[in-house]
N, C-alpha and C positions, 0 to 999 in steps of 0.2 A: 785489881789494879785500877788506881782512878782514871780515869778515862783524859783530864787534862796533863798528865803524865804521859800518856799515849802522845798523846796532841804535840807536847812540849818535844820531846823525841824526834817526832817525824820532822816537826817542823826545824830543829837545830840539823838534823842532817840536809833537809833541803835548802835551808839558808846557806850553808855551808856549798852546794854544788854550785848553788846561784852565784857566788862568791868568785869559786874555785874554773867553772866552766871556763872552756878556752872555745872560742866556736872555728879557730883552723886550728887547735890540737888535733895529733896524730893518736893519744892517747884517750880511749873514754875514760871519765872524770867518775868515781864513785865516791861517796861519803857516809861515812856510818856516826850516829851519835850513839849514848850510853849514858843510861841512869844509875849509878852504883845504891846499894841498900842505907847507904851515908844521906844519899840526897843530892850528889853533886853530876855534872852532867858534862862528859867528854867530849870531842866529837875526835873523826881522823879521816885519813883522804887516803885512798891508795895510791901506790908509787909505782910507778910503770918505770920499765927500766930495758933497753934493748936485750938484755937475755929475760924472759919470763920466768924463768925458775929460781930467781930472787926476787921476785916481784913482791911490793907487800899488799893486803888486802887493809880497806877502807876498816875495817871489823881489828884487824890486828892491830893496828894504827892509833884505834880507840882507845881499847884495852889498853895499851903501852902508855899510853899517855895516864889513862888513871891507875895504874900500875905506879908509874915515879909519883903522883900525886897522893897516893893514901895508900897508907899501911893497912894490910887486912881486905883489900879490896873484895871486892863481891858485885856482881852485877845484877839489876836487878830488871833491868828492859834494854833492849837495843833495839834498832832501826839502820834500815839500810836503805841509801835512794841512790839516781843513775841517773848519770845524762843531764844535758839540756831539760829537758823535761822533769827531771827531778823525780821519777817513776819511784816505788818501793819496788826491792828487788828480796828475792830471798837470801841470806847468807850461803856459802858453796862447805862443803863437804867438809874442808880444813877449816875455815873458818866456824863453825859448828862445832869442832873441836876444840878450838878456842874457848866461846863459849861458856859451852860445859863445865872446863878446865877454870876458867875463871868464874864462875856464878856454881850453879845446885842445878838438880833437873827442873825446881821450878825456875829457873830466868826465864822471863818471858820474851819473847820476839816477835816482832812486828812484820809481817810479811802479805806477800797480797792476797788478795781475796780468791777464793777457787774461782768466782767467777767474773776475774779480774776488774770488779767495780767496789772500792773501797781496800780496806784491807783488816785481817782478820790478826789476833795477837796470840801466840800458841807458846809452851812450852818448848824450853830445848829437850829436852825429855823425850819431848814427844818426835821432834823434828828428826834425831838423834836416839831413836830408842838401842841401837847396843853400841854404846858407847868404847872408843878403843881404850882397855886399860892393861898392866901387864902384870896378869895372873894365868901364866903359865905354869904346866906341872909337870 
């Protein structure tokens, strides 16, 4: 992966929180951007919503949007940031699912560094090694 495709990523999701921040929101603000295998670059915000179990994630948000935008979608790097600060966050357990479900085991994802200074780009594959599918017998 070229490393200014990294760059391009992190930085559309963080311009995007910069943007979106509220500093007396009740809500924290997350943004995810996305690189599909086309070349085109989404971004999406999570939607907080007084019940949490309709809540959408920053990551699904993304997806949706290059979903209605191109036929045959496929992902091919995502990025996740948080906050004020614009932090890199990992994507959570359903959104990984997501993912998956949209890209190959190789999509890559941007996530933070083990030892929280920079950040390292892995595999959902790897993030996600048994993936839920439905091959029941």
């Amino acid at each position: 992966m070229e490393q200014e495709h990294v760059k391009q990523v992190i930085q559309a999701a963080r311009d995007l929180i910069k943007k979106r921040y509220q500093k007396d929101g009740h809500h924290f603000v997350v943004a995810a951007a996305l690189l599909t295998q086309n070349g085109h670059l989404y971004t999406g915000l999570n939607l907080g919503t007084t019940q949490p179990s309709v809540a959408m994630c920053a990551e699904t948000s993304a997806i949706a949007h290059a979903v209605m935008a191109e036929e045959d979608m496929k992902i091919k790097l995502i990025a996740v940031a948080r906050d004020k600060e614009a932090y890199l966050v990992s994507p959570c357990g359903r959104c990984r699912e997501f993912i998956a479900d949209y890209g190959d085991e190789n999509t890559l994802v941007v996530v933070p560094a083990d030892n929280a200074q920079g950040y390292d780009v892995r595999k959902i594959g790897d993030l996600l090694p048994v993936k839920y599918e439905k091959k029941c017998q």
